[in-house]
MDTraj code that builds the backbone (N, CA, C; nanometers):
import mdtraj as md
import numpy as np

residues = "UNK UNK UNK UNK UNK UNK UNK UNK UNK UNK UNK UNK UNK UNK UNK UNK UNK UNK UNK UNK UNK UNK UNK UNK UNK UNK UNK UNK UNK UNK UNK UNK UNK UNK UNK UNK UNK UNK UNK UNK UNK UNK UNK UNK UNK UNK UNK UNK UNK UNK UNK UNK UNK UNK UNK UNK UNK UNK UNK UNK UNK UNK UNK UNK UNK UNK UNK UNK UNK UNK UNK UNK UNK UNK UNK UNK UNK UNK UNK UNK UNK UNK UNK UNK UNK UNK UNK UNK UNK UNK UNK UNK UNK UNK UNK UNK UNK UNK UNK UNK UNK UNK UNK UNK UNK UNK UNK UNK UNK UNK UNK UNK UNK UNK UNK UNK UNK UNK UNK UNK UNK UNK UNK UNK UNK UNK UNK UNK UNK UNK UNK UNK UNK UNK UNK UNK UNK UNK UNK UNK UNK UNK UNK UNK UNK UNK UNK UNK UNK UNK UNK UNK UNK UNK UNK UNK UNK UNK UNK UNK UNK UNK UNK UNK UNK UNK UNK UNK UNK UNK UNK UNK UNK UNK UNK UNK UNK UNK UNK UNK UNK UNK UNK UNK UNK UNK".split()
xyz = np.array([
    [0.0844, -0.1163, 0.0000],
    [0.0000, 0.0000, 0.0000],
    [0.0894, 0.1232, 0.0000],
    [0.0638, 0.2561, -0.0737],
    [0.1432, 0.3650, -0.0745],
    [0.0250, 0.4204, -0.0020],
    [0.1195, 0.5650, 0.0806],
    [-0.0203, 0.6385, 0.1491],
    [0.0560, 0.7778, 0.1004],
    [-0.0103, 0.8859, 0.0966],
    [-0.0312, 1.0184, 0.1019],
    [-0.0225, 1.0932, 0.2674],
    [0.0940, 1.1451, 0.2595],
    [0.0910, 1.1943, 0.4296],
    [0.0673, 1.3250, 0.3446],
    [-0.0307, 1.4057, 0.5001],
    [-0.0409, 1.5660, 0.4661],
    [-0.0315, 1.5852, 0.6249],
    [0.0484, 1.7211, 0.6141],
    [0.0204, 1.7517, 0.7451],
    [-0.0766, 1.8818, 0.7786],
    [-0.0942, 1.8992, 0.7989],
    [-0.2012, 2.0385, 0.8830],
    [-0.1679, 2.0970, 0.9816],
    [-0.2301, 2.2395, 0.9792],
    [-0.1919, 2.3281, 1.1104],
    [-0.3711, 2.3971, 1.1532],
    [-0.3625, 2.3482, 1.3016],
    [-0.5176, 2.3932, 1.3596],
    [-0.4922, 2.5345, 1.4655],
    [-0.4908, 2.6799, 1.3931],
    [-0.4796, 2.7534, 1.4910],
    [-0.5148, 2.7323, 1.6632],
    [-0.3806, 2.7241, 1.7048],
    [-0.3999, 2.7906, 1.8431],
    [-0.3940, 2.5735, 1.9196],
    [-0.3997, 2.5330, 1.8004],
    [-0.3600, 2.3837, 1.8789],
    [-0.2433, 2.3162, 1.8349],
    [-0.1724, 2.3673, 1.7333],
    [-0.0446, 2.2685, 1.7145],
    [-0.0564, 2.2416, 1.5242],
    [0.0250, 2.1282, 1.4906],
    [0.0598, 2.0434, 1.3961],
    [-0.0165, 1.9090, 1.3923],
    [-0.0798, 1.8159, 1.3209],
    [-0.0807, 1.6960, 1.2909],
    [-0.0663, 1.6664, 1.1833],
    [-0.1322, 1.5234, 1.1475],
    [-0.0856, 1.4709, 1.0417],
    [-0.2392, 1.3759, 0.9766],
    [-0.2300, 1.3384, 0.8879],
    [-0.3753, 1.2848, 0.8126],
    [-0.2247, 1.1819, 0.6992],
    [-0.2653, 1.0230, 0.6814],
    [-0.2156, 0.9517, 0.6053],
    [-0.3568, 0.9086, 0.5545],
    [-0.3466, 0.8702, 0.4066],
    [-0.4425, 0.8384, 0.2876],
    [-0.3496, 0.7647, 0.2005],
    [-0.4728, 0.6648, 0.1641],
    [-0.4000, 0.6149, 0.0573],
    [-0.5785, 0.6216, -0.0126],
    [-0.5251, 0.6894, -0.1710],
    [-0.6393, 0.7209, -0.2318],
    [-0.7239, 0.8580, -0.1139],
    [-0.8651, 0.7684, -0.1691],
    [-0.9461, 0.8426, -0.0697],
    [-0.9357, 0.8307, 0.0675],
    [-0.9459, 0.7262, 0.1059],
    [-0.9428, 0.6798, 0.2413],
    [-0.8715, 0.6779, 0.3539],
    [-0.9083, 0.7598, 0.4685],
    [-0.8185, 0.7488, 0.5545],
    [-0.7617, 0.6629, 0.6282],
    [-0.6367, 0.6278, 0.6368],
    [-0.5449, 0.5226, 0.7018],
    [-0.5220, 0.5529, 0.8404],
    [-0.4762, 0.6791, 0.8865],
    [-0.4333, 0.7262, 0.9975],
    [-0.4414, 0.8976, 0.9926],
    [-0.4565, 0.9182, 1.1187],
    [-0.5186, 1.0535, 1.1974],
    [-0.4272, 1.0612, 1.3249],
    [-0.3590, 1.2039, 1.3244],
    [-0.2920, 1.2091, 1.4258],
    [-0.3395, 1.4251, 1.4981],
    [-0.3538, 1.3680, 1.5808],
    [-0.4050, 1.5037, 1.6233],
    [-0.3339, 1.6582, 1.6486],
    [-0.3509, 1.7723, 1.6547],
    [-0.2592, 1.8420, 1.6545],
    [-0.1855, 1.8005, 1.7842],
    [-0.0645, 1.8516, 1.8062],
    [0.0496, 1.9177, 1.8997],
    [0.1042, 2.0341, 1.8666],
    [0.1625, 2.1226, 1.9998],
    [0.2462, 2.2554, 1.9245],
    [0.3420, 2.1558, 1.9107],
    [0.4075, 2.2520, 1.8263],
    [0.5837, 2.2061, 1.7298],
    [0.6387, 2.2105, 1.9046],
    [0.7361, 2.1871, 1.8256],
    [0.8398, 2.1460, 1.9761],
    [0.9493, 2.2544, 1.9643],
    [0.9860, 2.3159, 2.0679],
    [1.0578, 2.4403, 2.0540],
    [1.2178, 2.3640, 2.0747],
    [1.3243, 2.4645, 2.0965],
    [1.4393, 2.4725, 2.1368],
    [1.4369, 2.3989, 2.3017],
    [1.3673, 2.5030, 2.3976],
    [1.4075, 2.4766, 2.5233],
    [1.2615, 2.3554, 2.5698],
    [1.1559, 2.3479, 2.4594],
    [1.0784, 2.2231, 2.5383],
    [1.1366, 2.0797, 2.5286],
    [1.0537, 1.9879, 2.6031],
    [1.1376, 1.8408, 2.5853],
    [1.0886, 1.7754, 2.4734],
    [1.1177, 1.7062, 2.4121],
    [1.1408, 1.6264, 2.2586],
    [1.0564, 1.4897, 2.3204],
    [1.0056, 1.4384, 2.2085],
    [0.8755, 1.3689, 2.2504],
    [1.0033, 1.2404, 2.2701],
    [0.9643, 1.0870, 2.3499],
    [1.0063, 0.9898, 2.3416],
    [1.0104, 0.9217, 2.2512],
    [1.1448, 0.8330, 2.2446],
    [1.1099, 0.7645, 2.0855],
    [1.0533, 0.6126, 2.1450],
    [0.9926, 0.5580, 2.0226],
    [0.9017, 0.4720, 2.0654],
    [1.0040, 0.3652, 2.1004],
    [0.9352, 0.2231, 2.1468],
    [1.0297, 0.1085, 2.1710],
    [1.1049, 0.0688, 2.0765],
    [1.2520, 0.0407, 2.0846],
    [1.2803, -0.0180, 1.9412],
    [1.3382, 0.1299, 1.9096],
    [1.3364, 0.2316, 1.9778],
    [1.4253, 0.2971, 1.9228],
    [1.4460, 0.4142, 1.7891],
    [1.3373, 0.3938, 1.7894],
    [1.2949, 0.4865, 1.6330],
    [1.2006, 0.5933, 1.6677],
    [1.2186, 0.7257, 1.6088],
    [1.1125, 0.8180, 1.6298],
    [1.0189, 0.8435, 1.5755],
    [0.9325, 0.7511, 1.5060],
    [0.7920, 0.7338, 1.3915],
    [0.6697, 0.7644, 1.5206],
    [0.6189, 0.8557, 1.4355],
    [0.5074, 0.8238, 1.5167],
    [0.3586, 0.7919, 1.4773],
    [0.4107, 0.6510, 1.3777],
    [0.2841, 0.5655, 1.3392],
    [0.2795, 0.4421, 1.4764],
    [0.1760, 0.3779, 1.4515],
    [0.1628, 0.2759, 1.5628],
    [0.2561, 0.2218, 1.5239],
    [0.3298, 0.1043, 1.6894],
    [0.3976, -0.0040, 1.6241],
    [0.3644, -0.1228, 1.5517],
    [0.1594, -0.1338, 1.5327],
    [0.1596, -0.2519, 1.4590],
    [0.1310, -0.1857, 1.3402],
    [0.1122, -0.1201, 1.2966],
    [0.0468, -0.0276, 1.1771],
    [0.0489, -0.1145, 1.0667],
    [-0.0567, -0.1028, 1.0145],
    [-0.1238, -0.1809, 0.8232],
    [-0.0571, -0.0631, 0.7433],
    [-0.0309, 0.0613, 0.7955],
    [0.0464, 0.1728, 0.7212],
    [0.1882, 0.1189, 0.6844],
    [0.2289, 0.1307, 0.5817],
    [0.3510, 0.1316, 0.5158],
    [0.3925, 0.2365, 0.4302],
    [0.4898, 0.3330, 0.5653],
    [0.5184, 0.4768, 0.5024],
    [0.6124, 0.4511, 0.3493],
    [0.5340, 0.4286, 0.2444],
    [0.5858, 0.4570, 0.0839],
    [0.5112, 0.5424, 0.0393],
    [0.5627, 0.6946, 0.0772],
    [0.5263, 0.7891, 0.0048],
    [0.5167, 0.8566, -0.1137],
    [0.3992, 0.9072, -0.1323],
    [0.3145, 0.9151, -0.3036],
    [0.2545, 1.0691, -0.2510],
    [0.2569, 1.0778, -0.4039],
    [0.1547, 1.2328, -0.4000],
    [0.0762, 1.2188, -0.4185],
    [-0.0302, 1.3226, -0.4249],
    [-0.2089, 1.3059, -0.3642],
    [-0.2710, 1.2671, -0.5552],
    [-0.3363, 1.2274, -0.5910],
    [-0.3848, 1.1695, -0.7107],
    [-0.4781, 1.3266, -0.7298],
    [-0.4674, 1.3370, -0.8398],
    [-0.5457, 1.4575, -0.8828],
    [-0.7220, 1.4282, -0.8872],
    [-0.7648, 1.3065, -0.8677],
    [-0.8889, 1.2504, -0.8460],
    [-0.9031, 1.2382, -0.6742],
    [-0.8182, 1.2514, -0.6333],
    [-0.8441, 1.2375, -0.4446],
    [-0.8069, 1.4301, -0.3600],
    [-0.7516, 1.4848, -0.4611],
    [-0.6978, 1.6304, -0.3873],
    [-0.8201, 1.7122, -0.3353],
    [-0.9706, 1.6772, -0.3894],
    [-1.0470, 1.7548, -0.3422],
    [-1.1266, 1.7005, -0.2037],
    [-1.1231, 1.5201, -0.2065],
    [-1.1509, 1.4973, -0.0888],
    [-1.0312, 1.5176, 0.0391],
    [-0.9319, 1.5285, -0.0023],
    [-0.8397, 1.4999, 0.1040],
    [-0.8088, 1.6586, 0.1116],
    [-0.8396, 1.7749, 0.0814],
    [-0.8768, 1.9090, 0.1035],
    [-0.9952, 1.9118, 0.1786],
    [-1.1141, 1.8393, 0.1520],
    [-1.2123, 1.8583, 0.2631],
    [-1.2307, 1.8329, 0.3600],
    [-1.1435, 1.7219, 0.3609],
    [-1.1260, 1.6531, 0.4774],
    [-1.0285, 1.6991, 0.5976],
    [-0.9036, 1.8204, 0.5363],
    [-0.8527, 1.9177, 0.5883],
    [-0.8825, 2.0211, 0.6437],
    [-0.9907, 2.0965, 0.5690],
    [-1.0769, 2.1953, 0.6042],
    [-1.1497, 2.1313, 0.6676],
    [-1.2463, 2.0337, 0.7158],
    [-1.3153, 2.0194, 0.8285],
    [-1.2272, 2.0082, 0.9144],
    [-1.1259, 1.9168, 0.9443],
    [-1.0810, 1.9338, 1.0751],
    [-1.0193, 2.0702, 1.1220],
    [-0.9406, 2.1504, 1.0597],
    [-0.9311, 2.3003, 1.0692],
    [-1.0493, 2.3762, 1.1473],
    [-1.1965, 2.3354, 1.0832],
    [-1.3231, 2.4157, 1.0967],
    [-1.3346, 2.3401, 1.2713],
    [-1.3006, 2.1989, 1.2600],
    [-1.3524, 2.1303, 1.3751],
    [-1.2494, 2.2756, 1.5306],
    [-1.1092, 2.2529, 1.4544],
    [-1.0220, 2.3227, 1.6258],
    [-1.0479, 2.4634, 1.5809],
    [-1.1730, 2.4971, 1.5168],
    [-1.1547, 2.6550, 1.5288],
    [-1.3230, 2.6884, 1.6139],
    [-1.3167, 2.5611, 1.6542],
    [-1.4498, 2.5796, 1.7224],
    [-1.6280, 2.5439, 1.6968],
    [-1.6385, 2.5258, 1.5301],
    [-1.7123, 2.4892, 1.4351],
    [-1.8059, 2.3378, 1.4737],
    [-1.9254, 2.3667, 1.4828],
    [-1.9877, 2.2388, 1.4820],
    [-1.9881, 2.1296, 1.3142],
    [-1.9042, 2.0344, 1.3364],
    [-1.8464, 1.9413, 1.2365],
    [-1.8820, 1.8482, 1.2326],
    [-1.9108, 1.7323, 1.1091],
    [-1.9206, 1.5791, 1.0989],
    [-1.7908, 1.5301, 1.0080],
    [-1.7518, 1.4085, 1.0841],
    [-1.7232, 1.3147, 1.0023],
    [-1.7299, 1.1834, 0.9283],
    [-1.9009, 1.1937, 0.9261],
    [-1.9246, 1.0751, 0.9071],
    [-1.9550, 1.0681, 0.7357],
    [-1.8955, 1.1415, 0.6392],
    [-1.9168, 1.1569, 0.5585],
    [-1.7876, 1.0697, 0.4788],
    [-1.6557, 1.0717, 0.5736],
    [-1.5623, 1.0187, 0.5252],
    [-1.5548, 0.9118, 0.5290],
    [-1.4383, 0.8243, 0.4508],
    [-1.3589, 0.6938, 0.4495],
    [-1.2706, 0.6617, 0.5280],
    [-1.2501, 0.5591, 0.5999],
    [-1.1672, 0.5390, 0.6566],
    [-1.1841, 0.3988, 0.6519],
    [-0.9954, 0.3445, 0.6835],
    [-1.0380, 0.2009, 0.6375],
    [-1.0219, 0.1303, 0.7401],
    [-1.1077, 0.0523, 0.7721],
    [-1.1544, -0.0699, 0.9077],
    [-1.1124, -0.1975, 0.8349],
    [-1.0244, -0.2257, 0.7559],
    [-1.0349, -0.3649, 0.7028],
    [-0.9408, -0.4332, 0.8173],
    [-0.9479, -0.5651, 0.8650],
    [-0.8991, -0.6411, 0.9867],
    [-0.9356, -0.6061, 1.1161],
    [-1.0775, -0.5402, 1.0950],
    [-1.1087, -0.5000, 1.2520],
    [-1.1972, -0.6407, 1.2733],
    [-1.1978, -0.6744, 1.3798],
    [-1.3278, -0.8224, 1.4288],
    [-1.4175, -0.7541, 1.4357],
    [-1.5874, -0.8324, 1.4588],
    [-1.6679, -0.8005, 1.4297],
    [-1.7018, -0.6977, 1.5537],
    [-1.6472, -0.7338, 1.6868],
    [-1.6751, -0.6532, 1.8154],
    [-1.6352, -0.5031, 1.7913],
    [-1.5050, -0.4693, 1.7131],
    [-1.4449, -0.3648, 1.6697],
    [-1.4960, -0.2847, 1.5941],
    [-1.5467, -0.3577, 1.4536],
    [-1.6236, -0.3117, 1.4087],
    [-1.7476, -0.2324, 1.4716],
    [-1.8485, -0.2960, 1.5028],
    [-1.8913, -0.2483, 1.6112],
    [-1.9266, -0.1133, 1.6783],
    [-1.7833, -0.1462, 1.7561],
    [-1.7402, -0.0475, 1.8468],
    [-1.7856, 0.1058, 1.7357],
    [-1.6461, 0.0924, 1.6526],
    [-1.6396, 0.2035, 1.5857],
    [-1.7578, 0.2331, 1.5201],
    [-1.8422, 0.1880, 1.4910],
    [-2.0069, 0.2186, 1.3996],
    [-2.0799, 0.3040, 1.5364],
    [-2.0626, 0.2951, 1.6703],
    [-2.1370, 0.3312, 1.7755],
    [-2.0434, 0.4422, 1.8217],
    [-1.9232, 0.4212, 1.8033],
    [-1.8659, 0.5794, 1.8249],
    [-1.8982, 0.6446, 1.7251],
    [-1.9252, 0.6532, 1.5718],
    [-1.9704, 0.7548, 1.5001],
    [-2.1242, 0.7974, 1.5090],
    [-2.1678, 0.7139, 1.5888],
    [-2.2911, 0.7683, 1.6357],
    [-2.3253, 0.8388, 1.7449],
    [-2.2022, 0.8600, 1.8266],
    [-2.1909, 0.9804, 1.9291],
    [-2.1820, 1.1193, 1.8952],
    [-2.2541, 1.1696, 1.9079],
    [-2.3394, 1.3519, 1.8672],
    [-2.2154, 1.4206, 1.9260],
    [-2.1595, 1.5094, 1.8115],
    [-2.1034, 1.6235, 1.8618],
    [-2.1539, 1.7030, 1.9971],
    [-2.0445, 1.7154, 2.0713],
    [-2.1568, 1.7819, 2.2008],
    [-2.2023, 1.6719, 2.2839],
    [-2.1897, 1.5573, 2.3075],
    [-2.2431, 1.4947, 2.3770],
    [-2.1059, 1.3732, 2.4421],
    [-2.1572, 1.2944, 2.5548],
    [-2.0422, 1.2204, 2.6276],
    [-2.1576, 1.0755, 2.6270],
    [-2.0885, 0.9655, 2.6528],
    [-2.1060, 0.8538, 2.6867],
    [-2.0137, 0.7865, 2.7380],
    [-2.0488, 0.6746, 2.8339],
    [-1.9577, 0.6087, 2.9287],
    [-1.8822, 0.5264, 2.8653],
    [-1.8014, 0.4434, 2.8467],
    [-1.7536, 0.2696, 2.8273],
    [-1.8689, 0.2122, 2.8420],
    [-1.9388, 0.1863, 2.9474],
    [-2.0430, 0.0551, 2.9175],
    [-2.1790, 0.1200, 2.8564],
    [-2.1760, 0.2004, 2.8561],
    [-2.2829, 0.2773, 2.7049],
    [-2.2464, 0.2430, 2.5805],
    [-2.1200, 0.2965, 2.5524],
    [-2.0960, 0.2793, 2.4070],
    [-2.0282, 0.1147, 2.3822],
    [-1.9825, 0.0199, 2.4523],
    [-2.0304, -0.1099, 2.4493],
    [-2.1480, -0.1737, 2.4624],
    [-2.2615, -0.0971, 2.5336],
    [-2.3649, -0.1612, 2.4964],
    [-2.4526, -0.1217, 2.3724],
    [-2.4289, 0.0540, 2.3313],
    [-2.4696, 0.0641, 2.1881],
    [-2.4262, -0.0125, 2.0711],
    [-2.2685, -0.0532, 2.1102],
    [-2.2234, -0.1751, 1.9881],
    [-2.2649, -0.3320, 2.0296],
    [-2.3813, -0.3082, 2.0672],
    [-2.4444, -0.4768, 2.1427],
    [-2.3696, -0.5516, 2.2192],
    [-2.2987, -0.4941, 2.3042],
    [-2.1579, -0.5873, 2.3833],
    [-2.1626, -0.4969, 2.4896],
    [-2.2853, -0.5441, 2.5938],
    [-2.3325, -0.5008, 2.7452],
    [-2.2305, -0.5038, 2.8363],
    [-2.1266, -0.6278, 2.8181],
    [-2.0652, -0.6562, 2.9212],
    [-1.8814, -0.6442, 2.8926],
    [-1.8788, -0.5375, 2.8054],
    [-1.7114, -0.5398, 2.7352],
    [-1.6899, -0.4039, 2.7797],
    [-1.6972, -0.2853, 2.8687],
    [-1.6807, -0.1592, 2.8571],
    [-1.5405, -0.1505, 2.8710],
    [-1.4621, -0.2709, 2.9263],
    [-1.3113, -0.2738, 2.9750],
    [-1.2487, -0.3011, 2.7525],
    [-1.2948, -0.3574, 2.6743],
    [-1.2907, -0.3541, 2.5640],
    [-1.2795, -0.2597, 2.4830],
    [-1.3774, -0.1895, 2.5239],
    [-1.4335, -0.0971, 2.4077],
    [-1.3531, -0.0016, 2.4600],
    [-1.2995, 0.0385, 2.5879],
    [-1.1818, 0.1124, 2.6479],
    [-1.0858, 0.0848, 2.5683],
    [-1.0234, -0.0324, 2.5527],
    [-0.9278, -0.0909, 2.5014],
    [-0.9246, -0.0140, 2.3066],
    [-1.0010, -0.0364, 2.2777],
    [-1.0417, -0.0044, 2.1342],
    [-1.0241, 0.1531, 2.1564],
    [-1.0622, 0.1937, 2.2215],
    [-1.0387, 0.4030, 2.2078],
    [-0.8904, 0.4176, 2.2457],
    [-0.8375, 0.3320, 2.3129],
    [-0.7268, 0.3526, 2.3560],
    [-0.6233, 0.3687, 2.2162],
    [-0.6552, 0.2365, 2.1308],
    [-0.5806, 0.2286, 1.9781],
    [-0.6335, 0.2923, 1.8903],
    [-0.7599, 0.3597, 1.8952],
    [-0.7891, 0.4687, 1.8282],
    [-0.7276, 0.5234, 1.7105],
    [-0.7042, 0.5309, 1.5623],
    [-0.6371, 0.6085, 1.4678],
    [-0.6809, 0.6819, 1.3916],
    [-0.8001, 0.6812, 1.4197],
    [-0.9382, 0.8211, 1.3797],
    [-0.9434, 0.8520, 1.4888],
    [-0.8914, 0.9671, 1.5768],
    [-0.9448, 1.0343, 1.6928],
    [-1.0534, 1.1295, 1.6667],
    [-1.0799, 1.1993, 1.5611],
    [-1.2293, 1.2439, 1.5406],
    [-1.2911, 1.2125, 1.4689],
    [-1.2542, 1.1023, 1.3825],
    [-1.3885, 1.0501, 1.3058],
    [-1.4426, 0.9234, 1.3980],
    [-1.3815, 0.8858, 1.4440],
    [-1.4347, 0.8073, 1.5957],
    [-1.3964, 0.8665, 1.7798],
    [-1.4617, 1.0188, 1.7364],
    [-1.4245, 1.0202, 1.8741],
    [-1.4211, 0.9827, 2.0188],
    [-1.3391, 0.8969, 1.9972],
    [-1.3341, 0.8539, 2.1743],
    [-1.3019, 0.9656, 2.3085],
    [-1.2870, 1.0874, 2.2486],
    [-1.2436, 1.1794, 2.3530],
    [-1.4196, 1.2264, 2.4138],
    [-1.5006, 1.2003, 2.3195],
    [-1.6795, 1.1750, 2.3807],
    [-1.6929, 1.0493, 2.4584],
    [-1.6200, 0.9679, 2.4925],
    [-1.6088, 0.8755, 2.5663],
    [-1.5548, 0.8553, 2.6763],
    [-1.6309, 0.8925, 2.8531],
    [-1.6035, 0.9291, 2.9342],
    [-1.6118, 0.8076, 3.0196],
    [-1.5178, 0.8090, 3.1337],
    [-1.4820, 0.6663, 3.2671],
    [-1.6464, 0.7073, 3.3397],
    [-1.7075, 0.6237, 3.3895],
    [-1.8235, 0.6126, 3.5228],
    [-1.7797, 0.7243, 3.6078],
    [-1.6542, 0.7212, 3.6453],
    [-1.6621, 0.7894, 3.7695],
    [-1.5734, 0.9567, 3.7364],
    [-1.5903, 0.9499, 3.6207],
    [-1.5272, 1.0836, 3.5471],
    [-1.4956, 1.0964, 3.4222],
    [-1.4034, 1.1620, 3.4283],
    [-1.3637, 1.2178, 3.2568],
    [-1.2809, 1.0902, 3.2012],
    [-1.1750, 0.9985, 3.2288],
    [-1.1356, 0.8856, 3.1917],
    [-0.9941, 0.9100, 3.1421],
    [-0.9592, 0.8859, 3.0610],
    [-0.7293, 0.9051, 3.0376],
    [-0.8037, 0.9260, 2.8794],
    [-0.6824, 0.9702, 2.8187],
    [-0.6349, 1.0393, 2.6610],
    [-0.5435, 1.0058, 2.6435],
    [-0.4900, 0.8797, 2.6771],
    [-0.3309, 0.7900, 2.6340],
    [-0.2032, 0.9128, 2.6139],
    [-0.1423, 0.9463, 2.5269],
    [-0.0215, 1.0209, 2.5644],
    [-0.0477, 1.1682, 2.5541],
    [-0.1829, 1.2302, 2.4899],
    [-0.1975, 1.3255, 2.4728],
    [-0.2450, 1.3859, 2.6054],
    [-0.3364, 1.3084, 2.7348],
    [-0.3481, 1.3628, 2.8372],
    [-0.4511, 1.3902, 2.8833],
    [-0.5268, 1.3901, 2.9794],
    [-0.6384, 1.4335, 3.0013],
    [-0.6832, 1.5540, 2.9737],
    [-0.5986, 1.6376, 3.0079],
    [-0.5946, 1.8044, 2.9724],
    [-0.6527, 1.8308, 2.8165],
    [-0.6140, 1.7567, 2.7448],
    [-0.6366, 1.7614, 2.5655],
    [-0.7590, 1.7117, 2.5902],
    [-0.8051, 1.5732, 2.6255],
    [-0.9318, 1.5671, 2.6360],
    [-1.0820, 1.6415, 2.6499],
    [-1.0041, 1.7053, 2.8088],
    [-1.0953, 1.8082, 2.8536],
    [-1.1088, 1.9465, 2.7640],
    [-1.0357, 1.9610, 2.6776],
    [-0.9833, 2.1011, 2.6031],
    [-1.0471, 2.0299, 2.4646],
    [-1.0987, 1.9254, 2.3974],
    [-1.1793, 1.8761, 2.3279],
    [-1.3349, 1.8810, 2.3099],
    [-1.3241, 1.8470, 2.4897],
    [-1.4875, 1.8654, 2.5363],
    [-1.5206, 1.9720, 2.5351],
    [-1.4857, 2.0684, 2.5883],
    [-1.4867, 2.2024, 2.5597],
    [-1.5085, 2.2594, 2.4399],
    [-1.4310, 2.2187, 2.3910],
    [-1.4507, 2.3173, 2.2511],
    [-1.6150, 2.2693, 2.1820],
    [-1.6490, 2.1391, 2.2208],
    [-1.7356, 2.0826, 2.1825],
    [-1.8673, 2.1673, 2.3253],
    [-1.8668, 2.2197, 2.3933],
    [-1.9498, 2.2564, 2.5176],
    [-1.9857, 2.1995, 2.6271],
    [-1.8975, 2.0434, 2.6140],
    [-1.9078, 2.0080, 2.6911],
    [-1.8225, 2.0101, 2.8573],
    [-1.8885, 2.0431, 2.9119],
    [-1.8114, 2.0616, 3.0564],
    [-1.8041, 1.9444, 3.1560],
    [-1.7028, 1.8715, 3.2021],
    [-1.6895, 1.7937, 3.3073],
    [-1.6322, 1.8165, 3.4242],
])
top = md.Topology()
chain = top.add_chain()
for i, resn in enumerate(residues, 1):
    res = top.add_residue(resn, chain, resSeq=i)
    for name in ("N", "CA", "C"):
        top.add_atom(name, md.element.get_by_symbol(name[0]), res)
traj = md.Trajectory(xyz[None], top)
């Protein structure tokens, strides 16, 4: 597979990154600010390398330029998320993204996180029981955790029972600064 990396800039939140191959999105990485002189330099992953694709990734960075038949989706798909950190009520359920080797529970999962409303929160054992799996919320945790659409499956609308819940390396703080922007207050 060749993919199309683009990166993006979301005023006032940082840098990320969007990988495509064709139309479809492969991987979603959320903004960060750039990293200055005197801040600390992110960790490199295990193994020693500073990629910051997953370590099991179906991505295979062989980089290609954008197909003159894909530049207008993978522009819109730029401009919404732009529109999304500038405060903008946004969907992404309009896009591609590719789920191929997810199990059927996964699957799932992710069909019931795109059915979580901008503006709105649900628990772990909510959104396992909206993907018909009452008794997996420790799962479906598991699944937001590996997350590679963070807003076309937002799991940051996906809150612990007894609070707001973790945001793996980005932090709770990003979380809460998500909800927010979305109106939601915890």
């Amino acid at each position: 597979m060749s993919v199309t990396r683009v990166a993006y800039a979301a005023e006032g939140w940082g840098e990320g990154e969007l990988w495509f191959e064709g139309p479809r999105l492969v991987w979603h990485e959320l903004p960060r600010p750039r990293p200055t002189e005197t801040s600390p330099r992110p960790h490199p992953h295990p193994g020693g390398t500073q990629s910051r694709l997953p370590l099991r990734s179906t991505v295979r960075a062989k980089r290609r330029r954008v197909r003159d038949a894909d530049v207008p989706m993978v522009r819109r798909f730029v401009h919404t998320v732009q529109r999304y950190f500038a405060g903008e009520r946004t969907s992404f359920g309009a896009f591609d993204v590719d789920l191929e080797g997810l199990t059927p529970f996964q699957r799932a999962i992710s069909d019931a996180l795109r059915d979580v409303p901008y503006g709105e929160v649900v628990s772990y054992g909510e959104l396992a029981r909206d993907a018909g799996y009452p008794n997996a919320q420790r799962a479906a945790g598991t699944f937001c955790a590996h997350n590679r659409y963070p807003l076309v499956l937002p799991c940051h609308r996906v809150v612990a029972s007894n609070g707001i819940g973790s945001y793996g390396s980005l932090g709770v703080g990003y979380k809460r600064r998500l909800l927010e922007l979305e109106g939601v207050a915890l």
